[in-house]
C-alpha positions as CSV (number, residue, x, y, z in Angstrom):
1,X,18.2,125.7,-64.6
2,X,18.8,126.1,-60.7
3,X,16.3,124.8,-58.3
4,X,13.2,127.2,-59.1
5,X,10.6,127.1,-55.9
6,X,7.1,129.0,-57.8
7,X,4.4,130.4,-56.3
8,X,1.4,131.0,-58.1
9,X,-1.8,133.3,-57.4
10,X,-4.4,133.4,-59.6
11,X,-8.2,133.3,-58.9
12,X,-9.2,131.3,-62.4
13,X,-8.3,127.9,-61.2
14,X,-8.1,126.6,-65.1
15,X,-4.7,128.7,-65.6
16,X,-3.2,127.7,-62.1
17,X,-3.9,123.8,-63.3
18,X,-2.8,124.9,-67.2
19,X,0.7,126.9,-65.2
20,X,1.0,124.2,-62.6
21,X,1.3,121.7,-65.6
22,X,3.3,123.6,-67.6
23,X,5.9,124.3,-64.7
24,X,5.6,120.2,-64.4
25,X,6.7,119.8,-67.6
26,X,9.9,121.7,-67.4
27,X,10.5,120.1,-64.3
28,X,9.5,122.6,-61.8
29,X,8.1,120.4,-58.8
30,X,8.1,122.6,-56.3
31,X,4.8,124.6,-56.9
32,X,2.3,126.3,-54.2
33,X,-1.4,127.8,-55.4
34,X,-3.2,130.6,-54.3
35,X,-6.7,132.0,-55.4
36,X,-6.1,135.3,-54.9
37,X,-3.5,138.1,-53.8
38,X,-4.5,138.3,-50.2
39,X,-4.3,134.6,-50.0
40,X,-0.5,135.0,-51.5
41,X,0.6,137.7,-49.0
42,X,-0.7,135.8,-46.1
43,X,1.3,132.7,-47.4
44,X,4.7,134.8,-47.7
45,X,3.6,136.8,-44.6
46,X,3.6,133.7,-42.7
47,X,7.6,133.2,-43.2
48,X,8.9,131.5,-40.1
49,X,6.0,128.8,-40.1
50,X,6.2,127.9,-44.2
51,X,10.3,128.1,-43.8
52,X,9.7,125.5,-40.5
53,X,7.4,123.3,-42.6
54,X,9.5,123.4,-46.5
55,X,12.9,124.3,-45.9
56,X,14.2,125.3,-48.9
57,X,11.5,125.4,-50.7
58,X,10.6,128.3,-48.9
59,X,10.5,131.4,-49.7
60,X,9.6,130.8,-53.6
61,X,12.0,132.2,-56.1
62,X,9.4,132.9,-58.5
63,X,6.0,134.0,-58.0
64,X,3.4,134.3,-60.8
65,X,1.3,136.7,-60.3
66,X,-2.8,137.8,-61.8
67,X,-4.0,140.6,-62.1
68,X,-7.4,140.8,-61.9
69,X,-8.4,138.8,-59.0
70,X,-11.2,140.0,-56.2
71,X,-9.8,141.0,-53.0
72,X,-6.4,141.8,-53.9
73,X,-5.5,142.6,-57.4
74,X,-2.3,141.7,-58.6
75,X,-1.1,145.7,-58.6
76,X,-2.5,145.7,-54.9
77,X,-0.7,143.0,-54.3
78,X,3.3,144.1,-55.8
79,X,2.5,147.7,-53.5
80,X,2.0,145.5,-50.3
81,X,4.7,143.1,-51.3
82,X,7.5,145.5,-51.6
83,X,6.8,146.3,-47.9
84,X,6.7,142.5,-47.3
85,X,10.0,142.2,-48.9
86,X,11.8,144.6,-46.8
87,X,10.5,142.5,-44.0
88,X,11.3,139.2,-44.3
89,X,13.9,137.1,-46.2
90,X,12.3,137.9,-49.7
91,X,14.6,139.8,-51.6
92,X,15.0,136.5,-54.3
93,X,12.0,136.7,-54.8
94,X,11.2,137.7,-58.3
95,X,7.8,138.4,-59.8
96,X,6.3,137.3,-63.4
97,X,3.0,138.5,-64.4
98,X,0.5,136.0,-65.7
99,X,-2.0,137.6,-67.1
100,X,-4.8,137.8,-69.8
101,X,-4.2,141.5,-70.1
102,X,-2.1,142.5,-73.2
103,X,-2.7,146.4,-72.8
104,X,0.9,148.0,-72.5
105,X,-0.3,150.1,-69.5
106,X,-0.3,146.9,-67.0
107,X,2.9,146.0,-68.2
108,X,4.3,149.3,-67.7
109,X,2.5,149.4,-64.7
110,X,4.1,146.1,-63.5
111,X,7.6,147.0,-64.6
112,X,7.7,149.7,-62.4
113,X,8.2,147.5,-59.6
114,X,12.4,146.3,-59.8
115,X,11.1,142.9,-58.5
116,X,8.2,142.5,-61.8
117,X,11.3,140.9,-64.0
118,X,8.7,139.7,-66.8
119,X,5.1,139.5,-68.4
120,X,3.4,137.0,-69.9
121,X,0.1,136.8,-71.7
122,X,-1.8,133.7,-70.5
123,X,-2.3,130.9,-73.4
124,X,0.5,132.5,-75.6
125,X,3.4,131.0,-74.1
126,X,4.6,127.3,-74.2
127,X,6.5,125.3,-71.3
128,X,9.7,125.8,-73.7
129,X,8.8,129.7,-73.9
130,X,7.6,129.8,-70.0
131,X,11.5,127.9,-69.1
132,X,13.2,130.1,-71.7
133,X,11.7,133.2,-69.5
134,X,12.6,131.9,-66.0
135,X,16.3,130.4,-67.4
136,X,16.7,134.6,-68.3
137,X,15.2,135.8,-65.1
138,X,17.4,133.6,-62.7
């Protein structure tokens, strides 16, 4: 697996800890949290000073993404990030879903976007399963 740089936003912060230690575990050290969406755009948004201050680290490659969060849900947030994409250096970026939702409509919703590249249902997938997804996404 190549260098993977994640980025997670969720507001429950019981599955970023249970994510975070999952990523751990498959060797992923390089892991920044959010609490919500607006908290994750204004992280990405802020591309010059993040790039100064982690290199290559920065941008993340892969960014896990709620849904339901207050603020900024997670389909606000993939509408304002393809705008954010166009502009700054974000085009590697590549979005996975982390959600509790299993209704098909959200994950039609989120493949919609050409930058959602997978979905998965939080507390059904294992580190092996989690690396398995990321190993096909890269």
């Amino acid at each position: 697996m190549t260098a993977v740089n994640a980025l997670i936003i969720d507001d429950s912060e019981i599955d970023r800890y249970i994510l975070s230690r999952q990523l751990k575990q498959i060797g992923i050290t390089s892991i920044v949290e959010k609490d919500d969406g607006l908290a994750g755009l204004n992280f990405l948004d802020a591309y010059d000073e993040n790039k100064l201050k982690a290199g290559d680290s920065f941008p993340p490659n892969i960014i896990f993404l709620d849904i339901n969060m207050p603020q900024i849900n997670g389909f606000e947030f993939l509408e304002r990030f393809k705008a954010l994409r166009a502009k700054h250096e974000l085009l590697s970026c590549v979005i996975m879903m982390y959600s509790s939702s299993e209704r098909q409509e959200d994950k039609d919703r989120a493949y919609a976007y050409e930058f959602v590249k997978d979905f998965v249902v939080k507390g059904e997938s294992s580190a092996e399963e989690i690396a398995a997804k990321i190993k096909n996404i890269q």
